[in-house]
Phi, psi and omega in degrees: 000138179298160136328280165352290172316326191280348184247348163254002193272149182295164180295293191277020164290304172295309191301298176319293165325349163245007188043046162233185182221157219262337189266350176240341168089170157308126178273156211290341198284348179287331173310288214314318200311319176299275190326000192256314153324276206264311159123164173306141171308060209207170167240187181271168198292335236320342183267336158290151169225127199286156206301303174321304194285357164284303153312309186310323165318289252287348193256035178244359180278124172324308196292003185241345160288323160310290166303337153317311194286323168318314179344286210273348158317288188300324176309312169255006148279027166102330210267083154338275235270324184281346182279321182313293218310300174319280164333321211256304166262331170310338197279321190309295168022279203276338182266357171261323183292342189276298185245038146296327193253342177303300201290318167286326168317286179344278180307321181267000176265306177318356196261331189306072184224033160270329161280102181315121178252030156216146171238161170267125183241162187227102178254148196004033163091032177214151169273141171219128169308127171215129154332120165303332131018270160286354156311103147314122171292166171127312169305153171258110191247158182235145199213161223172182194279123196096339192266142167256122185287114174267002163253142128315121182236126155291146163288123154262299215211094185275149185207088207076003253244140160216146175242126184273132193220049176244040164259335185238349186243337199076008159293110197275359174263131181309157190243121158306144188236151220161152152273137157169215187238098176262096197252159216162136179246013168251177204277151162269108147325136185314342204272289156344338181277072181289003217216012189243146149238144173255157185288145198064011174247148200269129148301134171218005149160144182117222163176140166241187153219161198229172162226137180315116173249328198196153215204157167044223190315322172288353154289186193278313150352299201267329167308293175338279185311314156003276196268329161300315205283343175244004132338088161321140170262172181232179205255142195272137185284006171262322167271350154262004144315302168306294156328295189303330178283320169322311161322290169284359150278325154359292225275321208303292178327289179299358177264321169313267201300341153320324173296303189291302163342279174318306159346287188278325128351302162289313173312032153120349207263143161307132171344305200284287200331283206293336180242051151274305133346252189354265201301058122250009190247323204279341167290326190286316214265346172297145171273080159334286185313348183310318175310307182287330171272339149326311168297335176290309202274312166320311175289331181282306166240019156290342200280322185299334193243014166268310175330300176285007196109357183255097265202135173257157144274322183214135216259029177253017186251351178288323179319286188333327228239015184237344176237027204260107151316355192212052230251102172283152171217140174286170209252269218299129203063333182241338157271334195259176169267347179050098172170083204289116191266123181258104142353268178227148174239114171246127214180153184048026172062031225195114158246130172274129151268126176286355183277315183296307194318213218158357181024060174256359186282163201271306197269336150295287183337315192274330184287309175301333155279315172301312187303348171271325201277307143334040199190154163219043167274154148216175190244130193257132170244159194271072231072220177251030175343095179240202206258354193269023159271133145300328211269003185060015175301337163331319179297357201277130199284346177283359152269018175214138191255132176271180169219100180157195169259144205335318181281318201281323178306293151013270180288015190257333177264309168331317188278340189281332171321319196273349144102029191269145150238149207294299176305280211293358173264335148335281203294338180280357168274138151264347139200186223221087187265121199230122168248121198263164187311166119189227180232040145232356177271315174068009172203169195231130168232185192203099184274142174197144178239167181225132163054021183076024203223137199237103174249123187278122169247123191228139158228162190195186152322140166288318189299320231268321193274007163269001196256006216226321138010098196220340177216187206194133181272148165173147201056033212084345201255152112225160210234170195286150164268089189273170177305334191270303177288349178279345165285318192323320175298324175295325162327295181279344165305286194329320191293327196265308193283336168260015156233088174034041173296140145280128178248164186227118142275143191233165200170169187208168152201142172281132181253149225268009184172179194287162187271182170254108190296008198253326172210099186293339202288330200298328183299339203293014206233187170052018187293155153269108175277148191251308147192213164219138302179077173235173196181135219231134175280114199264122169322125173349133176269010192234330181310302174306333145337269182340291202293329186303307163312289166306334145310288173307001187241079177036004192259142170265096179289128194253068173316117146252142173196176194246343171314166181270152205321300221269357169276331178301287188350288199281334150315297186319295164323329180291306189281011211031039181307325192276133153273158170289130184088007200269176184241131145263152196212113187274151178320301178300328178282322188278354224242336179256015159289116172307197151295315220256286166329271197288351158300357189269288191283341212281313159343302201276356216256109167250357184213143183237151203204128167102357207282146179298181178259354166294311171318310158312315175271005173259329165316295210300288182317339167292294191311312173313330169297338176251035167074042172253129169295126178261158181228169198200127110273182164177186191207347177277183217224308196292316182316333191283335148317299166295333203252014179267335202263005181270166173319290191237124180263136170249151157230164208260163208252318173221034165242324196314132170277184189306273174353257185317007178275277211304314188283349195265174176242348192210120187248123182255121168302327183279331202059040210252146147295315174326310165313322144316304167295328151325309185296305188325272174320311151323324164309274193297317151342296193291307157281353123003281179285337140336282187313301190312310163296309161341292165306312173274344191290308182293311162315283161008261195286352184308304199276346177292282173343288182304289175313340164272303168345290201290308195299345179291314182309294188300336178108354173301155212268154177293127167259038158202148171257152174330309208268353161266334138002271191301336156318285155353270138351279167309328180280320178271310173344327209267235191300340168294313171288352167273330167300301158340314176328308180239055187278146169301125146299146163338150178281345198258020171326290172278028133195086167296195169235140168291173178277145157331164187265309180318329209304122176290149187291015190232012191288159158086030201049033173301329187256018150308286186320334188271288198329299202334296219268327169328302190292309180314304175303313181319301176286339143320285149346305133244046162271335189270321175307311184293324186282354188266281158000287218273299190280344183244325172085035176205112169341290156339299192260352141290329165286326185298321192288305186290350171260333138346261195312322161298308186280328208259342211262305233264318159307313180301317199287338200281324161320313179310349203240006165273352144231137180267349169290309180241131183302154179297336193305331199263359185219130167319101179293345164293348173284346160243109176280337178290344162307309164273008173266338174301306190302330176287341173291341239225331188263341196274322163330301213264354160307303193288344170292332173282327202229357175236123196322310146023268163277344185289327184258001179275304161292004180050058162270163154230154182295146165236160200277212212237336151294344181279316185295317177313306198263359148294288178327301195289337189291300165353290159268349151342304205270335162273355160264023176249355170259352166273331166314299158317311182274347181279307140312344176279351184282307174277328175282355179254010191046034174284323189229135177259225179260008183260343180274338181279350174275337193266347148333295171254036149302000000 
């Protein structure tokens, strides 16, 4: 049977074509039999990964195949203790990076709830509960108010029923649902399948029975995931910045020691000896720790953004998001609260804010019971929350769940503020007759009697229910409805609707005896208006901030959304998302765009409205052609093409399917934009602080490389031996470049312009800044070896002076590396304390290598005297507080920071 056949074929046509029967349903070996078949109702896990194979990733990063390769150098040429060493962090590396991403599988497999997991099925004529799972076509199912639908299913037999599907179509309004015929020989769009229900869509009122056409992969669902999945990921500009630098330290390193090799060769030195040298100078000088402290920083701050709401998946994707120029976001639930809110009441010739209000007035009063009474949403409240606190926490909207659809909910909290309650006005009928909505009638009535006494409650279209009108309540009173107050009313609609309300009127008449049921509608006339009703899903109270912060930090925010032109508007205008001159634009208006037009155009464009998910991925791809980092949400299964093809894809944490989960690179748990600027702002920290441990790992070894260079050059005794080489290294490498690692950001970080995607990791003069301070420690280094040479007449206590003078050259310099901006003179050394315990542990290590006998001779140290100590310090530290001096005047001459700021620095 086709796709096709399930939505056009008649209901016993289809029922034959699955061999079921609609009143007994499948039996069970017809169940087993199909599942052995057709396989379980689940789509595939894809997005978990077995625990090998998550380690196994962690060894595919270039820098860590290059040390590997040191790995297997130093082994057979004898140099153990540097292979351990080496080896040792990689294995760290690799655990770290393993259960950071164990740990986001972990987190993003709890988000997993979309797919209902039990469903009601009717099997040999009996209802039975089952793992949605086990579900077969064929099967008979029962679905209700509230159920998230776990099949493609046909309607047999329906009763009010509307589904919100704006997971898989992007229609953000519930869509009617019917039994009928949809016969077509051309394909019916999925939006379009009125006589269909799909898997991953919400009930949100009535209830039917369906019959199961298509399960697991085969659904509209399970296609998607399909065709997402051979989707290739791309490579993140911090890991190809990183590769290329792994690379070109390589080259630079193997070229170095070719020198020193060639050198040494010519004076006279044996062939093996020097290049024995060579690779142990070319292991030393590669930064083993880069990999592991990347990871560290990374990782440090996916844990910061968990914190904030935020689940990383993969842990180069918070970075991509510190250079993203662009962040599209869908309006509803992430710039709005997805809490459709009721506003303004307009009633008693009187508009009330429902925020404000004291709800003592008679005719507020009254609109809201009807808006209640008017309804089959309900309200759940969460723990044991009742009306007798004072303190009004009932009201809280997180103690209370609505079960129903959004607007009926709306008004179900609005009447409970006002202390209406929904059961008990329920319970206060003894009955209850329902003429239901629907979208050519455009109002809802509700007959209910009390005491024998028969009332019509009615809500609708304002337009539809003024015509319908004859009095009008106020003051208590009611009066005849003349031409003049009905324009007034009209008036005031037109005022509510323009600033983008949905409004509802609402109104009752009393009826003179029981109704009759054979035609209910004829009551629908002789109304008394009672007022109007309007109400808006209102925007995030943190979201303006937010979006403010993303202008000032250079990014540009983007509403896409499917909602109408004139509710984006005004939502936007609320967050000021809109600037003078910026654009709104609708899906039908982009659609008569060229590439080239809107690639034209797209800068100015701040709200895009009405719009497809075809669209959406026509947006990412326009902007990227004009070389903008896209950050993409989205929260639908039509959503994951764009947010698998933006730079960085976001998905929402608790409206989001699977799918787009699978498809994201960053999950807001919260579903907040705020969260996204966070991430932002956590990004550029994190390179940041990349650049910083850059800067120091390479200076460094810049200056490690050069001591060994000149002394070769000059004709000099080696002024470091391997292990201390590698000594070094573990001292300075280790924990002071780890530290770095979780350095605080600059305050005024976010407000930069992001970086270009292009931008080399050395921009911004950085690889000055390492050659500058490389040369310095070198020379220093042997300035100190020679003045050790010349006063002491020992080899020994000249090397001892010069691997001195390198750890302690490299300690002093790591402060310098905490800002590229600000002199150390100019930052509270207390905002990382772990920076200075690190450096004081690293100095005591290198105390015990000197002074317990021990270690003096497995490194061939010696004790120094306290002019020998003097003149280490001064060469050492000389030279970064003289180059922190220098920026600390270029600093005050250029006023970027003056002395009052340098006071407030250190604070």
């Amino acid at each position: 049977m086709s796709k096709k056949d399930s939505y056009t074929s008649a209901v016993p046509q289809l029922l034959d074509d699955l061999q079921t029967n609609k009143s007994r349903g499948l039996s069970h070996k017809q169940v087993e039999e199909r599942l052995e078949t057709i396989g379980p109702n689940k789509l595939p896990d894809n997005s978990g990964h077995s625990v090998f194979s998550l380690f196994m990733g962690q060894f595919q990063d270039f820098m860590v195949l290059v040390l590997i390769a040191a790995v297997i150098i130093s082994g057979f040429l004898g140099e153990y203790a540097d292979a351990i060493a080496i080896l040792s962090i990689v294995i760290l590396n690799a655990i770290m990076g393993f259960v950071q991403e164990f740990r986001a599988e972990k987190s993003l497999q709890a988000l997993k709830e979309l797919t209902a997991p039990k469903a009601r099925v009717l099997r040999e004529g009996e209802i039975e509960e089952v793992v949605s799972e086990d579900l077969v076509p064929g099967d008979i199912i029962f679905i209700e108010i509230g159920d998230k639908i776990p099949v493609d299913a046909r309607i047999i037999e329906s009763s009010t029923l509307e589904v919100n599907e704006s997971s898989l179509t992007g229609e953000s309004l519930p869509v009617v649902k019917k039994k009928c015929n949809l016969t077509s020989d051309l394909e019916v769009a999925v939006g379009d399948r009125t006589n269909m229900i799909h898997m991953g869509t919400v009930v949100t009122k009535g209830r039917c029975k369906a019959v199961v056409t298509e399960t697991g992969l085969d659904t509209e669902m399970g296609q998607i995931a399909s065709l997402l999945h051979e989707a290739e990921d791309s490579t993140t500009p911090l890991q190809e910045r990183l590769e290329d630098l792994g690379k070109g330290i390589v080259l630079i390193c193997l070229l170095a020691c070719a020198a020193v090799v060639a050198l040494g060769v010519v004076k006279g030195e044996p062939l093996y000896k020097m290049f024995l040298s060579g690779v142990s100078l070319a292991v030393a000088a590669i930064p083993e720790g880069l990999p592991a402290i990347v990871t560290l920083a990374l990782a440090i701050g996916v844990q910061r953004m968990i914190k904030r709401n935020a689940i990383v998946r993969k842990l180069p994707a918070v970075e991509t998001l510190g250079c993203a120029t662009v962040i599209c976001s869908d309006k509803t639930g992430t710039l709005t609260k997805n809490e459709m809110t009721v506003q303004k009441v307009y009633t008693n010739a009187k508009l009330y804010d429902c925020k404000e209000e004291e709800f003592n007035e008679k005719s507020l009063i009254k609109a809201l019971e009807i808006g209640a009474i008017c309804n089959n949403a309900k309200l759940k409240r969460k723990g044991s929350l009742n009306k007798k606190f004072k303190d009004n926490s009932y009201r809280s909207r997180s103690k209370r769940e609505i079960i129903g659809e959004p607007t009926e909910g709306a008004l179900i909290l609005a009447a409970d503020d006002a202390g209406i309650d929904k059961e008990e006005l329920d319970n206060s009928f003894s009955k209850r007759i329902e003429i239901p909505f629907d979208s050519s009638r455009k109002r809802m009535s509700v007959i209910v009697e009390d005491n024998k006494k028969y009332t019509l409650y009615i809500k609708g279209a304002p337009d539809i229910l003024l015509k319908r009108c004859t009095r009008y309540l106020e003051d208590g009173k009611v009066k005849s409805l003349g031409e003049a107050k009905r324009r007034a009313i009209l008036r005031e609609n037109e005022n509510l609707a323009n600033q983008a309300l949905r409004i509802l009127a609402v109104g009752y008449r009393e009826l003179s005896g029981k109704p009759n049921e054979d035609n209910l509608e004829r009551y629908e006339d002789e109304i008394v208006f009672v007022g109007l009703i309007g109400m808006i899903d209102p925007p995030r109270p943190e979201v303006a901030d937010a979006i403010r912060l993303c202008k000032q930090a250079g990014i540009k925010p983007k509403m896409v959304t499917g909602d109408h032109k004139n509710t984006a508007a005004a939502i936007a205008e609320r967050l000021n998302l809109l600037e003078l001159g910026d654009k709104i634009i609708t899906g039908q208006e982009l659609m008569e765009l060229t590439d080239k037009e809107l690639e034209r155009d797209i800068d100015d464009i701040s709200v895009f409205a009405r719009v497809s998910p075809q669209d959406k991925l026509r947006i990412v791809k326009v902007l990227q052609r004009k070389g903008h980092i896209v950050a993409m949400t989205g929260d639908g299964v039509n959503d994951a093409p764009a947010i698998k093809e933006a730079d960085i894809g976001i998905a929402m944490g608790q409206k989001g399917t699977d799918v787009t989960q699978e498809a994201s690179a960053l999950i807001l748990a919260d579903d907040n934009f705020a969260t996204i600027v966070a991430a932002v702002e956590e990004g550029r920290g994190i390179y940041d602080n990349i650049r910083k441990f850059i800067r120091y790992l390479l200076s460094c070894n810049v200056g490690e490389i050069l001591t060994m260079f000149l002394s070769s050059l000059l004709g000099l005794p080696l002024p470091l031996i391997p292990i201390q080489i590698l000594w070094v290294n573990l001292v300075t490498d280790g924990l002071p470049a780890l530290a770095l690692g979780i350095d605080p950001a600059d305050d005024d970080i976010m407000e930069r312009e992001p970086r270009p995607r292009e931008e080399s990791i050395f921009a911004g003069g950085l690889k000055w800044r390492i050659c500058g301070q490389g040369i310095l420690i070198g020379f220093g280094t042997l300035l100190v070896f020679l003045f050790g040479l010349r006063y002491s007449n020992s080899l020994e206590t000249a090397r001892t002076m010069a691997f001195t003078n390198l750890v302690m050259a490299q300690l002093f310099f790591v402060f310098s590396c905490r800002s590229e901006k600000y002199s150390v003179l100019q930052i509270n050394p207390f905002t990382n304390i772990y920076l200075l315990l690190a450096v004081v542990f690293s100095f005591g290590m290198h105390l015990m290598v000197l002074y317990l006998p021990m270690f003096q001779s497995l490194f061939k140290t010696t004790l120094l005297a306290k002019g020998e100590w003097a003149f280490v310090l001064l060469v050492s530290g000389g030279s970064t507080l003289l180059i922190e001096f220098i920026q600390f005047c270029i600093n005050l001459y250029k006023n970027d920071v003056g002395v009052v700021n340098v006071e407030e620095s250190l604070r």
